[in-house]
C-alpha positions as CSV (number, residue, x, y, z in Angstrom):
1,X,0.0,0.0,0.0
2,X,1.7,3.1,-0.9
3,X,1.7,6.4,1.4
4,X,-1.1,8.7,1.9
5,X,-1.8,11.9,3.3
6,X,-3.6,14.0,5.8
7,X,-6.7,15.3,4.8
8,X,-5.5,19.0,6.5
9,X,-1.9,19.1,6.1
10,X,-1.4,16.8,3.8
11,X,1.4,14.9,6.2
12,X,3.0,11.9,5.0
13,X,1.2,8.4,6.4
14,X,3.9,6.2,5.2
15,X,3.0,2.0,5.5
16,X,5.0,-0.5,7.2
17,X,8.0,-1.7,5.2
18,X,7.2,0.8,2.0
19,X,10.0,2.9,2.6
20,X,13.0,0.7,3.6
21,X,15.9,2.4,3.1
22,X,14.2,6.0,2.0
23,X,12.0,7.1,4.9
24,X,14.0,9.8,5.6
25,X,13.3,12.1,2.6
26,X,9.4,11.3,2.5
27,X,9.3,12.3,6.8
28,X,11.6,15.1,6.3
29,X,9.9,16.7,3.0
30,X,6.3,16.0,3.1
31,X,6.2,15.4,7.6
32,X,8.8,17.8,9.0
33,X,9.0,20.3,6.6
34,X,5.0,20.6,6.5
35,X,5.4,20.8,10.2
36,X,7.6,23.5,10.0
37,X,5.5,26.0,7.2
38,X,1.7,25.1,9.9
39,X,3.5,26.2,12.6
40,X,6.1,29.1,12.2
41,X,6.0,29.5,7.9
42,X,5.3,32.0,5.9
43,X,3.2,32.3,3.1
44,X,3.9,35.2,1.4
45,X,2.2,37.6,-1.5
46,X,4.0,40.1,-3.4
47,X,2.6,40.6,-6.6
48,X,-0.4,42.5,-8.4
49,X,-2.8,40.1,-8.3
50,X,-6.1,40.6,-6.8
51,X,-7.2,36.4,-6.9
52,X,-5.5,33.9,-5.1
53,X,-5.8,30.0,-4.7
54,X,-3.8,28.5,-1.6
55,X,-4.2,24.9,-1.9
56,X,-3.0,22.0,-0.4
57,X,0.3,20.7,-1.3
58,X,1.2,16.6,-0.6
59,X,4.0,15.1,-2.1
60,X,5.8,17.5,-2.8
61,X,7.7,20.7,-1.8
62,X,5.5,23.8,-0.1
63,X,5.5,26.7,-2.8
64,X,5.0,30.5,-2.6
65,X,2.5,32.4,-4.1
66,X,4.8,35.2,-4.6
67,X,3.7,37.4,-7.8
68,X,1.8,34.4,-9.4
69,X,-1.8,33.0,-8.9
70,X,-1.3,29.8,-6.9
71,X,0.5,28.5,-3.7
72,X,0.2,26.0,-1.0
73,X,-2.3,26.2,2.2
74,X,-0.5,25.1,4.7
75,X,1.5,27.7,5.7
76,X,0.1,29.7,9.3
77,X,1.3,33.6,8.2
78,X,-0.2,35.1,4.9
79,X,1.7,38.2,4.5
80,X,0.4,40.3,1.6
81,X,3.1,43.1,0.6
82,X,2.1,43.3,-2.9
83,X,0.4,46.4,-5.2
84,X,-3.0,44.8,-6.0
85,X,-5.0,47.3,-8.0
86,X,-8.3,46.8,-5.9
87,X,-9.3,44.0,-3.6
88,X,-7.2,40.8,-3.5
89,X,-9.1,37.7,-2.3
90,X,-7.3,34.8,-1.1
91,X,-9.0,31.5,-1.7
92,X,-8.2,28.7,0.4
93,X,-9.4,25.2,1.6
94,X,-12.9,24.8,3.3
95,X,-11.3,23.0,6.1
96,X,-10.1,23.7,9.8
97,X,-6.6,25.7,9.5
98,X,-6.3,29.4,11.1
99,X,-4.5,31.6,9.4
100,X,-2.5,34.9,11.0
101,X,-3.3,37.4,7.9
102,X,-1.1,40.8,7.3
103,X,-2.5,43.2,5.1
104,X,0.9,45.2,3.8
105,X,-0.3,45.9,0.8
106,X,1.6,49.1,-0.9
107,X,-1.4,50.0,-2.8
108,X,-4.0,50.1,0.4
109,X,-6.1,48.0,-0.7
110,X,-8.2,45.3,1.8
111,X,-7.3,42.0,1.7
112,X,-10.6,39.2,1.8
113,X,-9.6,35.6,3.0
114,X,-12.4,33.0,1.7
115,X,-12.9,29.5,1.6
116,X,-13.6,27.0,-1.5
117,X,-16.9,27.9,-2.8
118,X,-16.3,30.6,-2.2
119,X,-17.9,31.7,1.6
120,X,-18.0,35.1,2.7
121,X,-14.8,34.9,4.4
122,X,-13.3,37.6,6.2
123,X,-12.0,41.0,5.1
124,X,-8.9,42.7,6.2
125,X,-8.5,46.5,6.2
126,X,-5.5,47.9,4.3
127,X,-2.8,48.4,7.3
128,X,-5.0,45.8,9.9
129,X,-4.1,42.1,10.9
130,X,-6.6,39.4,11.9
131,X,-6.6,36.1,13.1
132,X,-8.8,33.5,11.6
133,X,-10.4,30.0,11.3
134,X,-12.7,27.7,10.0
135,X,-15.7,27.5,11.8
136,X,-16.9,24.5,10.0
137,X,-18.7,26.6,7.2
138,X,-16.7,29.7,7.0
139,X,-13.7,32.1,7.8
140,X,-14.2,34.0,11.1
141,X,-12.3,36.4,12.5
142,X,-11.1,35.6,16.2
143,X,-8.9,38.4,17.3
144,X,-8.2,41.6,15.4
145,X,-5.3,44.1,16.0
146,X,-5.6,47.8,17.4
147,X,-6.5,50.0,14.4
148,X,-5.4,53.3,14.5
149,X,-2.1,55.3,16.3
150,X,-1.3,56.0,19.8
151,X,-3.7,57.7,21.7
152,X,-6.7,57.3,19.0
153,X,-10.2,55.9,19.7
154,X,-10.6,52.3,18.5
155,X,-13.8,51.6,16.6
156,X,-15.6,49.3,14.6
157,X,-15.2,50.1,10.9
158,X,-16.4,47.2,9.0
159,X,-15.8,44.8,11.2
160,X,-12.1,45.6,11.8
161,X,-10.7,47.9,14.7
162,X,-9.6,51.6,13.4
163,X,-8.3,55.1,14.6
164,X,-9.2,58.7,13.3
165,X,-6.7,61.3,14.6
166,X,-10.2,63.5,14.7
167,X,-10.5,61.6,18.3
168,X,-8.1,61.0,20.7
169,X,-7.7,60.1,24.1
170,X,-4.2,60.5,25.9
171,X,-5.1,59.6,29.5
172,X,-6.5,62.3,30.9
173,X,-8.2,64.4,27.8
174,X,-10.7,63.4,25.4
175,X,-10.2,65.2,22.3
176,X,-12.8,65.5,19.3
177,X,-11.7,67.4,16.3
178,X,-15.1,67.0,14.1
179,X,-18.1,66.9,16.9
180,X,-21.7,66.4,15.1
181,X,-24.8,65.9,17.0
182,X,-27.7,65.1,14.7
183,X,-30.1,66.2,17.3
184,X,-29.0,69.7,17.5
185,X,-30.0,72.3,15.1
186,X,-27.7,74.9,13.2
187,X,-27.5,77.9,14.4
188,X,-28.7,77.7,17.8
189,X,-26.5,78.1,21.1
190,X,-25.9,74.3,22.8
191,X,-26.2,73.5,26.7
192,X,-26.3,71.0,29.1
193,X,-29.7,70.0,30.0
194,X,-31.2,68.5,32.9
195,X,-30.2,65.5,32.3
196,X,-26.7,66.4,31.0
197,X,-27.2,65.7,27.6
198,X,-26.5,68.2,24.5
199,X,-29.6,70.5,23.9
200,X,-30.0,73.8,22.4
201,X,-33.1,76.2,21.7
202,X,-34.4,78.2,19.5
203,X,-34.7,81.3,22.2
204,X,-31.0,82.1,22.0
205,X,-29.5,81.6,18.6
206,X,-25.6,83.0,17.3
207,X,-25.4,82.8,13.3
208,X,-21.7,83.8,13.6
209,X,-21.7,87.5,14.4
210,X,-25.0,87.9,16.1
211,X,-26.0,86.6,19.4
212,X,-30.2,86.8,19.6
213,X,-32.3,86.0,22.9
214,X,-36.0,85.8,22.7
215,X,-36.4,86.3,26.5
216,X,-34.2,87.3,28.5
217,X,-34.2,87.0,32.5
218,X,-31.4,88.0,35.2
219,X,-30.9,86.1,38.2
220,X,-28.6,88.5,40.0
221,X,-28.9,92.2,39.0
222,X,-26.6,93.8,36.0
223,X,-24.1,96.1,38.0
224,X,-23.5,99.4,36.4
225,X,-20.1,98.7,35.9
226,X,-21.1,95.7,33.4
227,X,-23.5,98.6,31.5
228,X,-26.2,97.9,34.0
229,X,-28.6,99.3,36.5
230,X,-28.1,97.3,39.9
231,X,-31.5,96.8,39.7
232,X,-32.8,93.3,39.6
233,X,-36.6,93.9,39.4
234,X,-39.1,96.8,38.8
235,X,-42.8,97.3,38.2
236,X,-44.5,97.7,34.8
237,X,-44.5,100.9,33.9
238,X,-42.0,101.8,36.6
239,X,-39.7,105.0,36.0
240,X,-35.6,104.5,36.3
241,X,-34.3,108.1,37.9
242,X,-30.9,108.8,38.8
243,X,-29.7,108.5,42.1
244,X,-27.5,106.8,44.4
245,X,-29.0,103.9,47.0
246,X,-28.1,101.4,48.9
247,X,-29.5,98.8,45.7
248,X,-27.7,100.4,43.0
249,X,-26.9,103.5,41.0
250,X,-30.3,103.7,40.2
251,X,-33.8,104.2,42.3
252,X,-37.4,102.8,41.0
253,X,-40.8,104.5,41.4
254,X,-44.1,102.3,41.5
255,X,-46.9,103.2,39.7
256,X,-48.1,106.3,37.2
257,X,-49.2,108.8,39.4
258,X,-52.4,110.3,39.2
259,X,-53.6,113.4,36.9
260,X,-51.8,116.5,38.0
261,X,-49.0,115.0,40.1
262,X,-45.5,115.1,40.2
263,X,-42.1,113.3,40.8
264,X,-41.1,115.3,44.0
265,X,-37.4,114.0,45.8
266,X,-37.7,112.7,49.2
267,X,-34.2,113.8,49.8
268,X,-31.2,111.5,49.3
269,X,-30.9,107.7,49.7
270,X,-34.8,107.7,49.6
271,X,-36.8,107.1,46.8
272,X,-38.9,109.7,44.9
273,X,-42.8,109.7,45.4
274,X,-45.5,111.0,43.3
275,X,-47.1,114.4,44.8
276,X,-50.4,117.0,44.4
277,X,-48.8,120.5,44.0
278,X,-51.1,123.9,44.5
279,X,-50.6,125.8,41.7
280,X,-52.3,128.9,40.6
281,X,-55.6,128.4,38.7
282,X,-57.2,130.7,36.1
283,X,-60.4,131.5,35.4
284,X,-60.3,132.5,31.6
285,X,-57.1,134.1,32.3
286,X,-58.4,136.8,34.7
287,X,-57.8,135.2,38.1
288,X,-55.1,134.0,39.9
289,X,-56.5,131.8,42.7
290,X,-54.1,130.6,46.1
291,X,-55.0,128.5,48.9
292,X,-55.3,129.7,52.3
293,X,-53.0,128.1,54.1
294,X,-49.2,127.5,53.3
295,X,-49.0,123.6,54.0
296,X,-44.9,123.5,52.5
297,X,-42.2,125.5,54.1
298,X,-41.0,127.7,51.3
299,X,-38.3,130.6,50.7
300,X,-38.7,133.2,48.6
301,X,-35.5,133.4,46.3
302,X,-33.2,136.3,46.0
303,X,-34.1,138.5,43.3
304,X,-37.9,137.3,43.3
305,X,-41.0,138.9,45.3
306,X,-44.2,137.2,46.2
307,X,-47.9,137.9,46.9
308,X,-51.2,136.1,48.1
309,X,-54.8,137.5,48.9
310,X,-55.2,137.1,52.6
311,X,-55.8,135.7,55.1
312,X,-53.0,133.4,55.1
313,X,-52.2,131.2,57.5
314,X,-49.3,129.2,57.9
315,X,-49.2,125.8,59.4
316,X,-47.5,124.3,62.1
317,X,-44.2,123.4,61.3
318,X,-44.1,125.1,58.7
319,X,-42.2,128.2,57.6
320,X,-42.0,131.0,54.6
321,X,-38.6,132.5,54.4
322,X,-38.8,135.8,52.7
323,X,-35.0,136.1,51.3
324,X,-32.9,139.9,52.5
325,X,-34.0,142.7,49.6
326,X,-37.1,140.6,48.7
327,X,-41.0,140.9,49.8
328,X,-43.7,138.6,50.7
329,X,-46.9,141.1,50.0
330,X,-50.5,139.9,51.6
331,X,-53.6,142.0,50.3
């Protein structure tokens, strides 16, 4: 019975007695040597050729693929250094075997590992290494390389590990070049929101020159300093009037007033109050008509004279200061 061969490997089964005298060259070539190339051998492919066929070699010396179409299966390292013009599949037994598979291709193109039918095998980004076996009806991937450079994200891009220098993570930092949110809409001002995700709204939008708020509320008061008031709430219709108080640069008055009032100081540090003056009245322009009592203390200025039709009285606490050179005439 002459020697047969693994259905894997193809190792040498020599039979009792066959080789007498010449065992050595079948167990060394088609045993050791076979051995060797599963183990720790290298099949590698160099050329420009996007197709090809590993198959198994038995009786006979392993061969590279090289730059050609054709080579042998068993080897456990499938280096491809070659310039294929687009994809290159490698074809190879439907049968257990992994395969360690380096995509060095000069050309960047991916590198697709499939067995005899063909399967859909596994694909190998240009740059990646993968680990694969048979799975009994396919190549699978079981481990895969980092992807990318130091301090990149790793992530899934097409079922092998990449990088993009656009993200980066040294230890400490997370870095995003390119951040796009496809829940957030253009032009409008992004914040944190109670849940601490991303949010934005449509109140407050910048278009790249312009900042524009729909409503706009202060917490604390805007400090004149910052182009404020110090004020940090007034009444509709309220009036601002200068001043200094113990609030801010500027003191408010409630309310309108009533017909025929007036915005009359309380002195300083107090606010201004709405007040009913006397003033004369005329009747078609004929008469002048004053009260009876003087209710204000009230001076009569230097270089100005004054009269009233009596009686006048003045009230307590009160006073009319007639200034030197001036008079205060009752008739």
């Amino acid at each position: 019975m002459p020697t047969t061969y693994t259905s894997l490997l193809g190792l040498a089964l020599p039979v009792t007695g066959e080789l007498s005298g010449t065992w050595g060259d079948t167990v060394n070539d088609y045993i050791t040597q076979y051995l060797d190339g599963a183990v720790a051998g290298t099949q590698t492919i160099s050329g420009s050729q996007t197709a090809v066929t590993l198959s198994k070699t038995t009786a006979t010396s392993l061969s590279q693929a090289g730059s050609g179409s054709t080579g042998s299966s068993q080897y456990m390292i499938i280096n491809c250094t070659g310039n294929p013009a687009s994809l290159l599949t490698i074809t190879a037994p439907a049968a257990s075997k992994p395969y360690i598979v380096i995509n060095s291709t000069s050309t960047s193109q991916s590198v697709k590992i499939v067995g005899v039918g063909p399967t859909t095998g596994v694909t190998i980004a240009s740059g990646d290494k993968a680990l694969v076996a048979w799975n009994g009806s396919d190549f699978v991937r079981i481990g895969a390389s980092a992807g990318g450079s130091n301090t990149q994200v790793q992530f899934n891009s097409g079922g092998n590990l990449a990088g993009s220098a656009n993200l980066t993570f040294d230890g400490t930092t997370l870095t995003a070049a390119n951040f796009a949110d496809s829940s957030l809409t253009s032009g409008r001002v992004t914040y944190a929101g109670a849940s601490g995700n991303l949010t934005d709204s449509a109140n407050l939008t910048f278009n790249g020159t312009t900042l524009t708020a729909n409503t706009l509320g202060l917490t604390n008061a805007l400090t004149v300093p910052n182009g404020g008031t110090g004020v940090t709430s007034a009444t509709a219709y309220a009036l601002l009037t200068g001043g200094t108080t113990s609030t801010g640069a500027f003191q408010t008055v409630s309310g309108t007033g009533t017909s025929g009032q007036v915005l009359t100081s309380a002195g300083a540090g107090a606010l201004p109050t709405w007040q009913t003056i006397s003033s004369p009245a005329q009747a078609g322009g004929a008469l002048i008509v004053n009260t009876t009592t003087v209710t204000t203390s009230y001076t009569v200025p230097t270089g100005s004279n004054a009269f009233s039709v009596g009686p006048i009285t003045v009230a307590s606490g009160q006073t009319v200061t007639v200034s030197s050179g001036q008079r205060w005439v009752v008739i």
